[in-house]
C-alpha positions in Angstrom: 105.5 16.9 22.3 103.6 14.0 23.7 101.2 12.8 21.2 97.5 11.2 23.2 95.1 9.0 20.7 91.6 8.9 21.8 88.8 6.7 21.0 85.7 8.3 21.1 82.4 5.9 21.6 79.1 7.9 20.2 78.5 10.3 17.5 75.8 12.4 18.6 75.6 15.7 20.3 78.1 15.5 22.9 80.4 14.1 20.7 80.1 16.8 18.8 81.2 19.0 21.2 84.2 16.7 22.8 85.0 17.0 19.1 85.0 20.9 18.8 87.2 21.0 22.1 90.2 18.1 20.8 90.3 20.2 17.6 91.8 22.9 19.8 94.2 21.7 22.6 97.8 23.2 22.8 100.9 22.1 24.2 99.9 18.4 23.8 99.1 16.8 20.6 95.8 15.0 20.8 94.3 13.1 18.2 90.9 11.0 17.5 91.5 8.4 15.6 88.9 6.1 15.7 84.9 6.6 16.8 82.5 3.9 17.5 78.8 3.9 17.2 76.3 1.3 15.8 74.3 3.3 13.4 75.4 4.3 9.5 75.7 7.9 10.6 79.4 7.0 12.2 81.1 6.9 8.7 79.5 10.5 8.4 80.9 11.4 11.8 84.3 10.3 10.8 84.8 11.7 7.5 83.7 15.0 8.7 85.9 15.2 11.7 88.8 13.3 9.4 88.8 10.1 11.7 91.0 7.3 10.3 89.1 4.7 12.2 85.7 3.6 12.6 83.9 1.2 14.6 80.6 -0.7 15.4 81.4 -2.7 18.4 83.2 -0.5 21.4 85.2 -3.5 22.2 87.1 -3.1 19.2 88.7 0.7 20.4 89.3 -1.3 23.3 91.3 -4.3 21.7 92.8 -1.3 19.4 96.7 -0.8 21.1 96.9 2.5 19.4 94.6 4.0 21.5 95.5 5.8 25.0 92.1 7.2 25.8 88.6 6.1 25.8 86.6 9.2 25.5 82.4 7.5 26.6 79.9 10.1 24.9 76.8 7.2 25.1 73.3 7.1 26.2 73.7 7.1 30.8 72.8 3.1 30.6 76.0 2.3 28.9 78.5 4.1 30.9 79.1 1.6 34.1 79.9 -1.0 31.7 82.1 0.8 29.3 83.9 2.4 32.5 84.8 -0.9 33.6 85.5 -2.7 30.3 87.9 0.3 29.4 89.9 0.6 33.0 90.2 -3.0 32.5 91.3 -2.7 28.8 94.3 -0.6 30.3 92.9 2.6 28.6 92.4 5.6 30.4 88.5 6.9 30.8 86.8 10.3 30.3 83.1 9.7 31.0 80.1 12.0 30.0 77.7 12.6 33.0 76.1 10.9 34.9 78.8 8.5 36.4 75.7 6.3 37.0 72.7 5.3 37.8 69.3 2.7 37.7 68.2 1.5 34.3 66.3 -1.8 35.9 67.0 -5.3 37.2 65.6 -8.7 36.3 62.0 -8.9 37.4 61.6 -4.9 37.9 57.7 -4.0 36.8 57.9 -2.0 34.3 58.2 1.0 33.6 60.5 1.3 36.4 60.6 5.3 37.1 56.6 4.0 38.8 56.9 0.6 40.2 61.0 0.2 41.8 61.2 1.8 45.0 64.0 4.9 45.0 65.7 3.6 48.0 66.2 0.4 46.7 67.5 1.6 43.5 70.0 3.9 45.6 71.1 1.2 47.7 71.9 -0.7 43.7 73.6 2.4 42.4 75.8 2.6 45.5 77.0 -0.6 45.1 77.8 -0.6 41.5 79.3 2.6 42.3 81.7 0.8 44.7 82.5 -2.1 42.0 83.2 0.7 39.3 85.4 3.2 41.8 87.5 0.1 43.0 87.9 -1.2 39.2 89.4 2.0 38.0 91.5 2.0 41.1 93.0 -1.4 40.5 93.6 -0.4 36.8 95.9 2.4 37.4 94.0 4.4 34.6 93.2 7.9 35.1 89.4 8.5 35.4 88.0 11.8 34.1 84.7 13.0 34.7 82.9 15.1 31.5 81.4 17.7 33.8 81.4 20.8 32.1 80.4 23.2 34.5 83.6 22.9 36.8 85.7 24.4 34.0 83.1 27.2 32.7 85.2 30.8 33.2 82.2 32.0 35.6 82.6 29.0 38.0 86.6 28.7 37.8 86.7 32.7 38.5 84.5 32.0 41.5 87.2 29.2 42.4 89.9 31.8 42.7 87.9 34.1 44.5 86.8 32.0 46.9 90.5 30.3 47.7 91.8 34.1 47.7 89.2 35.4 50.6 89.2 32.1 52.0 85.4 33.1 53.2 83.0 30.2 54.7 80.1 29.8 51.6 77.0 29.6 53.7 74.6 29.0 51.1 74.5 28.1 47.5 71.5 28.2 44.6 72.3 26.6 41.1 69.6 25.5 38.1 69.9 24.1 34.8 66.9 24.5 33.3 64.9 24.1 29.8 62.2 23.5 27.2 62.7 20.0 27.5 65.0 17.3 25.8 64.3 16.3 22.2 66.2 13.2 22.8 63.3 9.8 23.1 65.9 8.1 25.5 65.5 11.4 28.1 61.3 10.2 29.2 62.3 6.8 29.9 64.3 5.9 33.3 65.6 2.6 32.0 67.8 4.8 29.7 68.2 8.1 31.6 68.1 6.4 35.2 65.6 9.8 36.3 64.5 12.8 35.1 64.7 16.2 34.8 66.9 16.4 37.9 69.6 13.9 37.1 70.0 14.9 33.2 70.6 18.5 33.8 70.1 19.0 37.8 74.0 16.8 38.0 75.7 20.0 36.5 74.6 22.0 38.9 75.1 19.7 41.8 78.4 18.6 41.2 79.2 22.5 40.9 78.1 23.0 44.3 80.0 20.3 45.6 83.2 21.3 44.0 83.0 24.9 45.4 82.3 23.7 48.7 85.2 21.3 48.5 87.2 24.3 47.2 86.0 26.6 50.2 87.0 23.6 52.4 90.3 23.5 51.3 91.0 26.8 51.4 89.8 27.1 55.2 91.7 23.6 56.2 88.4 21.8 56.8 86.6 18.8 56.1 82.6 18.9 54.5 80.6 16.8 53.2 77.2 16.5 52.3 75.3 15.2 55.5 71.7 15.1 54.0 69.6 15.3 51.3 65.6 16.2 50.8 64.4 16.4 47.4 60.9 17.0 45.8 60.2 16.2 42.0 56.8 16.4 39.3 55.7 16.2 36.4 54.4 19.9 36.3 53.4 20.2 32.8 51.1 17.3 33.1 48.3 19.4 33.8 48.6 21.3 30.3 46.4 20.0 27.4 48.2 18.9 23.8 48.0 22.2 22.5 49.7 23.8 25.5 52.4 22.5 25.2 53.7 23.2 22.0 57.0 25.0 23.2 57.3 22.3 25.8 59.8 19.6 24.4 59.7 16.7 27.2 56.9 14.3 27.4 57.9 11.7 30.2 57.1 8.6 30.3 58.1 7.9 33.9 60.5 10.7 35.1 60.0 13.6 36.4 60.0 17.3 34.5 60.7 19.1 37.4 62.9 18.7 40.9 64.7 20.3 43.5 67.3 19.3 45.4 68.5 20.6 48.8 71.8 19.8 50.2 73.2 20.3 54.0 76.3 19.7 54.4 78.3 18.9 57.8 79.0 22.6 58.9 75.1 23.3 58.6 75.6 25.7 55.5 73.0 24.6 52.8 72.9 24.5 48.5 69.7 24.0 46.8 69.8 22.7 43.0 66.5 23.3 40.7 65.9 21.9 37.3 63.0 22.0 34.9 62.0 20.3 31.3 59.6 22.8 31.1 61.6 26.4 31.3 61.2 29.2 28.1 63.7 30.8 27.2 66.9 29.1 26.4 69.0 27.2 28.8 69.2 28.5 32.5 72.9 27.6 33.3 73.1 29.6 36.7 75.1 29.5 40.2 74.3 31.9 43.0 77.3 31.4 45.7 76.4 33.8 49.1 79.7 33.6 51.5 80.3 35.4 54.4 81.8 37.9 53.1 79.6 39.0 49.7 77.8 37.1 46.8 78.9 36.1 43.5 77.0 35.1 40.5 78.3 33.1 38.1 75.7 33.5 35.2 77.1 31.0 32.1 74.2 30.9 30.5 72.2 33.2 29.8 74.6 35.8 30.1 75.0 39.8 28.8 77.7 38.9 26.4 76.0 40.0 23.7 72.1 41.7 23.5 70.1 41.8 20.3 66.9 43.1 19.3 66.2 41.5 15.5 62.8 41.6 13.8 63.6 39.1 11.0 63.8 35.6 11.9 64.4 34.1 8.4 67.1 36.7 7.7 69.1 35.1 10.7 68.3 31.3 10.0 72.0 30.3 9.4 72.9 32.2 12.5 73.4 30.5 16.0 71.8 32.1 19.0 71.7 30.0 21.6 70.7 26.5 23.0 66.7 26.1 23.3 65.6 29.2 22.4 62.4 28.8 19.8 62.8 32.0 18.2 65.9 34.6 17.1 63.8 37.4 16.9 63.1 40.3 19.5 65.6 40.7 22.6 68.2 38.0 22.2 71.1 36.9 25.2 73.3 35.7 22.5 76.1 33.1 23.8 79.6 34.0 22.4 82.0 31.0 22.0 79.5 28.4 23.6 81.8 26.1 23.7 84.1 28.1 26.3 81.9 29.6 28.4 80.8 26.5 29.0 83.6 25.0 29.7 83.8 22.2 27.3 87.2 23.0 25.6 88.7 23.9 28.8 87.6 20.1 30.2 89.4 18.4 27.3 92.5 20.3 27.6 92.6 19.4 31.5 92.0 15.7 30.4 94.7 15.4 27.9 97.2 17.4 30.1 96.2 15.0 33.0 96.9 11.4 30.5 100.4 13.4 29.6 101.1 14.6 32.9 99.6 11.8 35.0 98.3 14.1 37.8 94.2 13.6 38.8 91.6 15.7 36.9 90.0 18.8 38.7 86.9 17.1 37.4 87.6 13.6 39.1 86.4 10.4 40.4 85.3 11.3 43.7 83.4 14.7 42.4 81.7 11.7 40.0 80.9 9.4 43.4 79.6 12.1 45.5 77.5 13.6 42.8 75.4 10.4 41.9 75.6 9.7 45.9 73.5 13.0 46.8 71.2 12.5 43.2 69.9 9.0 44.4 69.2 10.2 47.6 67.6 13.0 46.5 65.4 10.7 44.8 65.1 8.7 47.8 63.7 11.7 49.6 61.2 12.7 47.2 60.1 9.4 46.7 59.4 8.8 50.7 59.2 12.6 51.5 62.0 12.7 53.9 65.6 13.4 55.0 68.0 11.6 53.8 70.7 11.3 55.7 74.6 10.4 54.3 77.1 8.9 56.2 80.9 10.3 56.1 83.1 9.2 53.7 
């Protein structure tokens, strides 16, 4: 059995999860065996998982021969460089989302989500974008991108419905949506390079374009995404302090709210939503209307499970769901999170692709594309127009 060793940079919540999802892959052995991250709470991380190997410095899994695979779980502002470092170290690179993005230049006024133009810092993104692709390229590494939502069950059973009737997907409707990010990185753009629509709207968007890459395949044609308009707010601005006490996010200079619409070269259309400010849990949703019927692929919530509880402490060890603020009353309780998702199918398509050596399903140019449509998006909302994209 071909054995993988993976060198995993960050310990937080992602990590977590790439973690679960290693623990669990067959027909290839695939082992962590050493972590990087700067704070104290890495030797934690190890001993808990049972990783031989840790780190402060992610230079040193790259300088470590041992290690195949560089699995990047860090903050958005880290990942260009780490991509490129790795490639370059020889190592193949999974990525967590986004592939990129703008975290400010010398001289940018600060804080930058305010004062730099969105067309300028699309034009930037592009570019690094470009460096990065043809970096990875040169190296000969495989790159694979962390998107989740390409491997969730309801999204890869709309896959094989879609390649079976072969019909033309006229319009699509996705969200990811919630109470807001805990996390003090996800209000500032320097660290997050946006908001609301980039830190959850990407899953969603690079779902879209997958399926319509999917239909295209199927049909034997050629789409892509031939213009962009975008609107984004901070919606929950207008709420006083004690309003907002289920509401998580308090932006600095991103937005809590954004929508993205998408036309793509045949005139069919997708339209992306997301929101820092949505009760509930986490809205995980994809509406696909073809010409021949409509499917939707609910991951989460879903009707897995229903409960009606009336005692919250009772049910304190007891995991719900993601975001929801309560367990009590009528509950859409998620069953194996981790699998509807899609997370441990993703790392089981990763490690098969480094023993294989064939290209992810979740793979460079789905990374590209993605960012591509975000930051003009942004560029749209930010001069309230069209963007249009030229052909690949």
């Amino acid at each position: 059995m071909v054995k993988i060793r993976v060198g995993l940079i960050g310990s937080g919540f992602v990590a977590e999860l790439h973690m679960y999802a290693y623990k669990r892959v067959y027909g290839v052995e695939a082992e962590v065996v050493a972590v990087v991250s700067r704070g104290d709470h890495v030797e934690r991380f190890a001993a808990k998982h049972g990783i031989a190997k840790t780190y402060r410095d992610y230079r040193q899994v790259l300088a470590d021969p041992s290690i195949d695979v560089v699995d990047i779980c860090t903050p958005p502002a880290l990942h260009t460089e780490m991509i490129v470092a790795a490639a370059g170290a020889g190592k193949h690179v999974i990525c967590e989302k986004p592939f990129a993005g703008y975290f400010g230049q010398t001289g940018d006024r600060a804080p930058i989500g305010r004062h730099v133009p969105k067309a300028a810092m699309y034009e930037r993104v592009m570019a690094e974008m470009d460096k990065t692709r043809a970096a990875i390229r040169a190296s000969g590494r495989l790159f694979m991108y962390a998107e989740d939502w390409i491997y969730a069950p309801a999204l890869t059973k709309t896959v094989e419905m879609l390649r079976a009737t072969k019909d033309k997907i006229l319009f699509m409707k996705a969200e990811e949506s919630h109470s807001g990010s805990h996390a003090a990185h996800a209000a500032q753009w320097a660290m997050t390079g946006g908001g609301s629509l980039i830190r959850m709207g990407c899953h969603p968007l690079a779902a879209v374009l997958h399926l319509k890459r999917v239909e295209a395949k199927a049909r034997g044609e050629a789409v892509c995404v031939a213009a962009v308009t975008a609107d984004v707010g901070n919606v929950a601005a207008c709420l006083m302090p004690a309003e907002k006490q289920h509401i998580k996010a308090n932006p600095v200079d991103v937005e809590d709210w954004g929508t993205l619409t998408l036309t793509f070269s045949d005139g069919t259309k997708a339209t992306i939503i997301s929101g820092d400010m949505i009760m509930g849990g986490v809205r995980n949703l994809i509406e696909t209307y073809t010409s021949g019927g409509a499917l939707f692929a609910n991951i989460t919530p879903n009707n897995h499970m229903l409960t009606y509880m009336t005692d919250e402490q009772k049910l304190k060890d007891v995991y719900i769901t993601e975001k929801v603020d309560r367990k009590t009353g009528w509950q859409f309780v998620c069953l194996e999170e981790e699998w509807t998702r899609g997370y441990l199918q993703e790392i089981q398509d990763f490690m098969e692709c480094v023993a294989t050596g064939r290209q992810p399903l979740a793979d460079l140019d789905l990374a590209y594309a993605t960012m591509q449509a975000q930051y003009a998006g942004y560029w749209s909302a930010d001069e309230g127009r069209r963007i249009k994209i030229a052909p690949p």
